[in-house]
C-alpha positions as CSV (number, residue, x, y, z in Angstrom):
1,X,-107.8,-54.0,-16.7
2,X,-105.3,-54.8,-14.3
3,X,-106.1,-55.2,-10.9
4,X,-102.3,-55.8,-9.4
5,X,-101.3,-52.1,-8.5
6,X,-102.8,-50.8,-5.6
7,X,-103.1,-47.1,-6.9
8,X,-104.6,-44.6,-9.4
9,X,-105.2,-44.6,-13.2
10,X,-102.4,-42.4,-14.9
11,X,-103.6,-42.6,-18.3
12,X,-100.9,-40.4,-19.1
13,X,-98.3,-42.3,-18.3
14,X,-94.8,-41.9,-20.7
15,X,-95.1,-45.0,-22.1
16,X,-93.6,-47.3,-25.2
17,X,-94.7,-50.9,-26.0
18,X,-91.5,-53.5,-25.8
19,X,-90.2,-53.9,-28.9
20,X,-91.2,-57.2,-30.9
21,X,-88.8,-60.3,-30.2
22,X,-87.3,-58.2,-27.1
23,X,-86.9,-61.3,-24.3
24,X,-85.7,-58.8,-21.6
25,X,-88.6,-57.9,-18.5
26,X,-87.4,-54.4,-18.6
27,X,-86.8,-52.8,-22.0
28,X,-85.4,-49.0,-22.5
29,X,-87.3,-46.0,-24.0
30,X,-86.2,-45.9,-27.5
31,X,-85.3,-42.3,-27.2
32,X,-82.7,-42.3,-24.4
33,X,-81.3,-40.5,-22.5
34,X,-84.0,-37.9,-21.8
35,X,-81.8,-35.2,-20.0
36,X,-78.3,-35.0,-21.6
37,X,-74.5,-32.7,-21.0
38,X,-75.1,-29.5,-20.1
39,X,-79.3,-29.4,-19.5
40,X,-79.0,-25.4,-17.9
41,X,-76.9,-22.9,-17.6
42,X,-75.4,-23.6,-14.6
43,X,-74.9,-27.2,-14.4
44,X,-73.2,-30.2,-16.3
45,X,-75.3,-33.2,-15.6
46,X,-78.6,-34.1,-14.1
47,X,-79.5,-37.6,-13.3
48,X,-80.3,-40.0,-10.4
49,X,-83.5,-37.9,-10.0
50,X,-87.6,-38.7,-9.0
51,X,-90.9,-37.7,-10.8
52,X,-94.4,-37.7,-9.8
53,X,-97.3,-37.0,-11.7
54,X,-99.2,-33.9,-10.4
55,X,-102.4,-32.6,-11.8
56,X,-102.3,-34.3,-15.2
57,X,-98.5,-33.7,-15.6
58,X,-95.4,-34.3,-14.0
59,X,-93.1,-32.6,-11.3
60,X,-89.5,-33.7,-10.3
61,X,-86.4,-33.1,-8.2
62,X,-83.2,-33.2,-10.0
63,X,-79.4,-34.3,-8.9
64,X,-78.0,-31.5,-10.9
65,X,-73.9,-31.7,-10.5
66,X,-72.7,-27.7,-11.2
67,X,-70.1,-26.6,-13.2
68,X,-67.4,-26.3,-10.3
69,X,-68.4,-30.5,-9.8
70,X,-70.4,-29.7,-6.5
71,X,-74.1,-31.4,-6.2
72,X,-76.9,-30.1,-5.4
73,X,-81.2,-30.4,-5.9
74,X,-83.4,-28.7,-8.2
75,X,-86.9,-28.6,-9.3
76,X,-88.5,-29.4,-12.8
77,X,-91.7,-29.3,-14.4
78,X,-92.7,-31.6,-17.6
79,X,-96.6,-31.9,-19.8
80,X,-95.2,-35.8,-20.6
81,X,-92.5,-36.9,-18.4
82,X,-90.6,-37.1,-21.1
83,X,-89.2,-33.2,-22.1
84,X,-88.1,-31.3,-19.1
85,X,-88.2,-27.9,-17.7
86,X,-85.7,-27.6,-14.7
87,X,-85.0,-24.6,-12.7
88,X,-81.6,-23.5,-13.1
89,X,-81.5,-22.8,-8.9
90,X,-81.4,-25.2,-6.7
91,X,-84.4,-25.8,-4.3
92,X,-84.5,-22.6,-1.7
93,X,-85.1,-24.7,1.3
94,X,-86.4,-23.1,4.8
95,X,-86.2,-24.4,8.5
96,X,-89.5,-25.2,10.1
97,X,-89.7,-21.3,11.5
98,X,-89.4,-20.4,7.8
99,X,-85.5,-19.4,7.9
100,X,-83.5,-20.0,4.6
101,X,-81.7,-23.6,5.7
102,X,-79.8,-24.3,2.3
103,X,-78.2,-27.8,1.7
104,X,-74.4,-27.5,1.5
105,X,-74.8,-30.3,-1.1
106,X,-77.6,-32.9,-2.2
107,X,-77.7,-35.8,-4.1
108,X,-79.9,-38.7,-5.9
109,X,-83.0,-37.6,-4.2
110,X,-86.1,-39.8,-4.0
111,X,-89.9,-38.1,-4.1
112,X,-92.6,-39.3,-2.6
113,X,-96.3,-38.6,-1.9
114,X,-97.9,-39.2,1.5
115,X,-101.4,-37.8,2.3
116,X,-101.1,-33.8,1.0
117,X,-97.8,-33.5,1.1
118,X,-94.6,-34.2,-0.9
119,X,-91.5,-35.5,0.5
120,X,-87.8,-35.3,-0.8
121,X,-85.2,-37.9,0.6
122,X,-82.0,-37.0,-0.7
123,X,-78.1,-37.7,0.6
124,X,-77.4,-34.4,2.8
125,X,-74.0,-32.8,4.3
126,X,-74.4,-33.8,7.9
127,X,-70.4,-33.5,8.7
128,X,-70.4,-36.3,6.6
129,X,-72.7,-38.7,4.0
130,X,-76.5,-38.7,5.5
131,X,-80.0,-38.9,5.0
132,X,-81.9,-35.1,4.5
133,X,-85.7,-35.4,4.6
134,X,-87.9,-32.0,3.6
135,X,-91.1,-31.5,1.9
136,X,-93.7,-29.7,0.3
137,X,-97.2,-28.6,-0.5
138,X,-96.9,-26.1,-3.7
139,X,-93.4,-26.7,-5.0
140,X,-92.9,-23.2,-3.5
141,X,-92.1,-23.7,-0.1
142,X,-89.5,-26.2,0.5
143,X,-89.4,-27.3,4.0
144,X,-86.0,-28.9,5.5
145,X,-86.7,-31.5,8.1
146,X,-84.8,-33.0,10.7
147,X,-82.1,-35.5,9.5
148,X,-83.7,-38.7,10.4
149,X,-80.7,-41.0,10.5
150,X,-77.0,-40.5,11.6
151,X,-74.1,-40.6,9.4
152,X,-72.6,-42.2,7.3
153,X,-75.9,-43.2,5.5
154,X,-77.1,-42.8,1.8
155,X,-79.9,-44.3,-0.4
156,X,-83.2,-43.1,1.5
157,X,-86.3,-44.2,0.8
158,X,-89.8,-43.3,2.4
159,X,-92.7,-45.3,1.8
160,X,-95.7,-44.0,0.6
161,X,-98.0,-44.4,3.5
162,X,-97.6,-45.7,7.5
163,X,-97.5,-49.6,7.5
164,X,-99.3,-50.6,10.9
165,X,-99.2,-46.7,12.2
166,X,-95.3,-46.2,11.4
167,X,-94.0,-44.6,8.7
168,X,-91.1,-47.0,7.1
169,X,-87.9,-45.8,5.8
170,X,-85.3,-47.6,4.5
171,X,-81.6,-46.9,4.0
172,X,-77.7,-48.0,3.3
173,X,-75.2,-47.4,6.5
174,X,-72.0,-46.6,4.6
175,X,-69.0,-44.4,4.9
176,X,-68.6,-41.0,3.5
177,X,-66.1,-42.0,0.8
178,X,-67.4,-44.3,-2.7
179,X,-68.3,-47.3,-0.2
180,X,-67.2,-51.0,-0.9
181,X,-70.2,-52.4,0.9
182,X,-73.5,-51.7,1.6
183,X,-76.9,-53.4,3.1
184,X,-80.6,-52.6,3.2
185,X,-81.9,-51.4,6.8
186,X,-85.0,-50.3,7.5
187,X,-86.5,-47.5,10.5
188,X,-89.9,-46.7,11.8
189,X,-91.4,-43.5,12.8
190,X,-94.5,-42.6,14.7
191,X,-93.8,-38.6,13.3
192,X,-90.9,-38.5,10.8
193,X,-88.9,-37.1,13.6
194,X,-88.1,-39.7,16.2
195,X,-86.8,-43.1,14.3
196,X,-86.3,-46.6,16.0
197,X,-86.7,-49.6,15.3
198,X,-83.9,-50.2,13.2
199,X,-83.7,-53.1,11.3
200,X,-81.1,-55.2,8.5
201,X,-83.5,-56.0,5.9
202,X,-80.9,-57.3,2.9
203,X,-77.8,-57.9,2.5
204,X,-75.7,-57.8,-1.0
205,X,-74.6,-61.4,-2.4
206,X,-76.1,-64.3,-3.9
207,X,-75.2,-66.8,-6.5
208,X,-74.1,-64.4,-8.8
209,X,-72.1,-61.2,-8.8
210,X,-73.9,-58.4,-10.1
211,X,-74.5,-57.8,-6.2
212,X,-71.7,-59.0,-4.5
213,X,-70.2,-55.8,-3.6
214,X,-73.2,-53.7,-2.4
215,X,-76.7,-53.4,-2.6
216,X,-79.1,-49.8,-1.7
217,X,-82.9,-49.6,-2.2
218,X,-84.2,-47.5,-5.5
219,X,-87.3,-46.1,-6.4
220,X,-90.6,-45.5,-4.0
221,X,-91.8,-48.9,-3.3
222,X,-95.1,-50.1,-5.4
223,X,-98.0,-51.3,-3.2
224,X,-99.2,-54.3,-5.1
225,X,-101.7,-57.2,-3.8
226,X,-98.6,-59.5,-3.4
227,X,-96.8,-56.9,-1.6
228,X,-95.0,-54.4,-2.2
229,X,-92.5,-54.0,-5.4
230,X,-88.8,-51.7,-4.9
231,X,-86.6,-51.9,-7.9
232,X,-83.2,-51.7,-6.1
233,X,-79.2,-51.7,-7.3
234,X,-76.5,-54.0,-6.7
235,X,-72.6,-53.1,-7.5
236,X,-70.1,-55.9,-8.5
237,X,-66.7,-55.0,-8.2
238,X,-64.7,-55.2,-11.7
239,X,-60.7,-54.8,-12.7
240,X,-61.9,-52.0,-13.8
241,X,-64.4,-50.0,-11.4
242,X,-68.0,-51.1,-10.3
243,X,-70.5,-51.7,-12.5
244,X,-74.5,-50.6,-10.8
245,X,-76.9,-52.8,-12.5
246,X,-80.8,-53.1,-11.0
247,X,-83.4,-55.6,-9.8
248,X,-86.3,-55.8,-8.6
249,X,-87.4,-56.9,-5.0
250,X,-91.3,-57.8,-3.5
251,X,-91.6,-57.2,0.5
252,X,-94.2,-58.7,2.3
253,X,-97.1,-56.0,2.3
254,X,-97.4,-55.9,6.3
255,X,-94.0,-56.3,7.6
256,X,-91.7,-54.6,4.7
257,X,-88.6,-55.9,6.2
258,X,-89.4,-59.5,5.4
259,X,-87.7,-60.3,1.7
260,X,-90.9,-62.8,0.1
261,X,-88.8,-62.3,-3.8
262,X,-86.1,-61.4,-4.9
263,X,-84.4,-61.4,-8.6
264,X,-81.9,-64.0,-9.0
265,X,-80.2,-62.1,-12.4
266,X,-80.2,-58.4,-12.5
267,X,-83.4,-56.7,-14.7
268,X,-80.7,-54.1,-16.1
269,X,-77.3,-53.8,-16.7
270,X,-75.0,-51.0,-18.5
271,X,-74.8,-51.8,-22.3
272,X,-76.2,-48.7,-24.2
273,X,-73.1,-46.5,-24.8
274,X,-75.1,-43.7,-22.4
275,X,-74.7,-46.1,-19.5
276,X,-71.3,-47.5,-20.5
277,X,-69.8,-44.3,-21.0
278,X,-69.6,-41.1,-19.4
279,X,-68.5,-38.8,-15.9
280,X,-68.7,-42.4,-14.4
281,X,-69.0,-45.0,-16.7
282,X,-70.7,-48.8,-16.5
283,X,-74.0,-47.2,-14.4
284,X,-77.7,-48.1,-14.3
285,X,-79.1,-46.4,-11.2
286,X,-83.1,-46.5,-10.8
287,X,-84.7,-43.6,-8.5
288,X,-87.8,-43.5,-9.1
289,X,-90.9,-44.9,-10.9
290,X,-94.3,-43.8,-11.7
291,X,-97.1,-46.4,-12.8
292,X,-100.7,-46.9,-14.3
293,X,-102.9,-49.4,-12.0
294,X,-105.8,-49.7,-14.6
295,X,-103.0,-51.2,-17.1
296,X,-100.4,-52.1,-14.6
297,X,-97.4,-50.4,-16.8
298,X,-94.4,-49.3,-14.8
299,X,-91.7,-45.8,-16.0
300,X,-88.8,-46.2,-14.1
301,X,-86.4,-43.4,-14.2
302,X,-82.8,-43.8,-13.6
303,X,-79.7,-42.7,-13.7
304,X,-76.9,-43.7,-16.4
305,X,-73.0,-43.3,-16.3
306,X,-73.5,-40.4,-13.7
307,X,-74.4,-38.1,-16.3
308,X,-77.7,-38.5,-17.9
309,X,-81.2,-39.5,-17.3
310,X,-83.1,-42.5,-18.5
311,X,-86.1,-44.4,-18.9
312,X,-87.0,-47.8,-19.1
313,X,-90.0,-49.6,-19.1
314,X,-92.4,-53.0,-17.5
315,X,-95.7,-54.6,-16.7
316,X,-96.4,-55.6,-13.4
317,X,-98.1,-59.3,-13.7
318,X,-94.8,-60.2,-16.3
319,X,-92.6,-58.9,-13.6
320,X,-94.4,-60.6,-10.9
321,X,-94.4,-63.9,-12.7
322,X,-90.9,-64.0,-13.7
323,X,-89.9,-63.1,-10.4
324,X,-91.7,-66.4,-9.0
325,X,-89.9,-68.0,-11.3
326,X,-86.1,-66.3,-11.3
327,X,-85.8,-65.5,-7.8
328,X,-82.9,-65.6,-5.6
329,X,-82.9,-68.3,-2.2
330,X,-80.7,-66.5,0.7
């Protein structure tokens, strides 16, 4: 029994032991990519998406790039979190009077449970690159929200609960083009409505340069008694392109925006030809991650050369302890 995540027991979890003599902290599923080329009639690629278990199986929301190259959102069902079902529409979002509100475009959407409700953060049309929030009870009506954040922004991420009475969202101020930089900021809301108390919370550099050009958060955040756990991506600029590799990053549980470990070396990097090559090769994008307290085993989800979805793998006390030990000093 491990008592590290604070959470529920998802016995269920898509899991697969690391392979013997594997060093690495993070290993892949075996069976990668999960969602390959052409995944439904009408669209080419589906990646950079978020899971969640729901009532002994798994629901999801789906970057799905269409045939005429245009992003946009869609829902999924799966039994194992492995084998999907995906809508071939994209979500039918409404306004808050119940008017259809569609999204022009979405992208790499993050899901995340608060209370009774379900929340998608996604990168929205707003004249621009920006934050859309919406949400949902019964995967039936989709609720679009007010955009939270002005443009140019991308890489939302809503905790999953108020941290002393404020919800906590973090995000990367960018441009609208494929940005050469990129920090970690961080806003408050008493009503996911009115945002303040914006905060930097990161920034991308180091000792080494698997995050020298930018950096943008990943997955939900994991509430753990040492605080709470994001996997997040850093970009180094090559000769030939940028290369997304991910780490992993613990926040100090009552004040998020205070950094208490960070990973020195990245956890994952492109080197399995789905990551190396594809619409956009040399990409290992996390966006989300589902967990088991009891056992403390970690799926994180992510995306891989811009065209498929992946899944690798961790424990929480190993990742814990090698963070301790491998951890980068800002």
């Amino acid at each position: 029994m491990c008592n590290t995540i604070i959470g529920t027991a998802l016995p269920n979890l898509p899991w697969e032991d690391k392979p013997k003599g594997y060093e690495g902290i993070l290993w892949r599923y075996s069976k990668n990519p999960l969602i390959g080329w052409n995944p439904t009639p009408s669209t080419a690629r589906i990646y950079n998406s978020a899971v969640l278990p729901y009532e002994g199986a798994f629901v999801g929301v789906f970057r799905a790039d269409h045939k005429n190259g245009r992003a946009n959102i869609h829902f999924g069902r799966s039994k194992d979190g492995l084998h999907f079902d995906i809508d071939d529409t994209v979500i039918p979002w409404v306004d808050e009077n119940g008017k259809p509100n569609p999204v022009s475009y979405g992208y790499d959407p993050r899901f995340v449970k608060i209370d009774d409700n379900y929340y998608v953060v996604w990168c929205d049309d707003m004249k621009g690159a920006s934050i859309g929030m919406g949400m949902t009870k019964d995967f039936k009506t989709w609720t679009r929200l007010q955009n939270p954040l002005m443009p140019f922004n991308r890489n939302g991420v809503l905790f999953p609960r108020k941290v002393n009475g404020n919800y906590i969202l973090f995000s990367r101020p960018s441009d609208s083009a494929h940005t050469p930089f990129g920090d970690i900021y961080m806003s408050e809301s008493p009503d996911l409505v009115y945002w303040g108390k914006h905060r930097w919370v990161m920034g991308k550099g180091g000792q080494g340069w698997w995050q020298g050009t930018k950096i943008g958060g990943g997955p939900v955040p994991i509430e753990t008694t040492e605080g709470w756990l994001m996997f997040y991506h850093g970009v180094s600029g090559t000769c030939n392109g940028f290369v997304y590799s991910f780490g992993a990053v613990l926040f100090d549980i009552n004040d998020p925006g205070k950094v208490l470990l960070r990973t020195r070396d990245y956890l994952l990097t492109p080197e399995k030809d789905y990551e190396t090559t594809g619409f956009v090769p040399n990409v290992a994008f996390p966006c989300a991650n589902i967990y088991d307290a009891d056992t403390g085993r970690i799926a994180i989800y992510y995306g891989a050369a811009d065209t498929y979805t992946a899944l690798a793998f961790c424990q929480i006390d190993e990742l814990l302890e090698y963070m301790k030990k491998n951890s980068e000093v800002f």
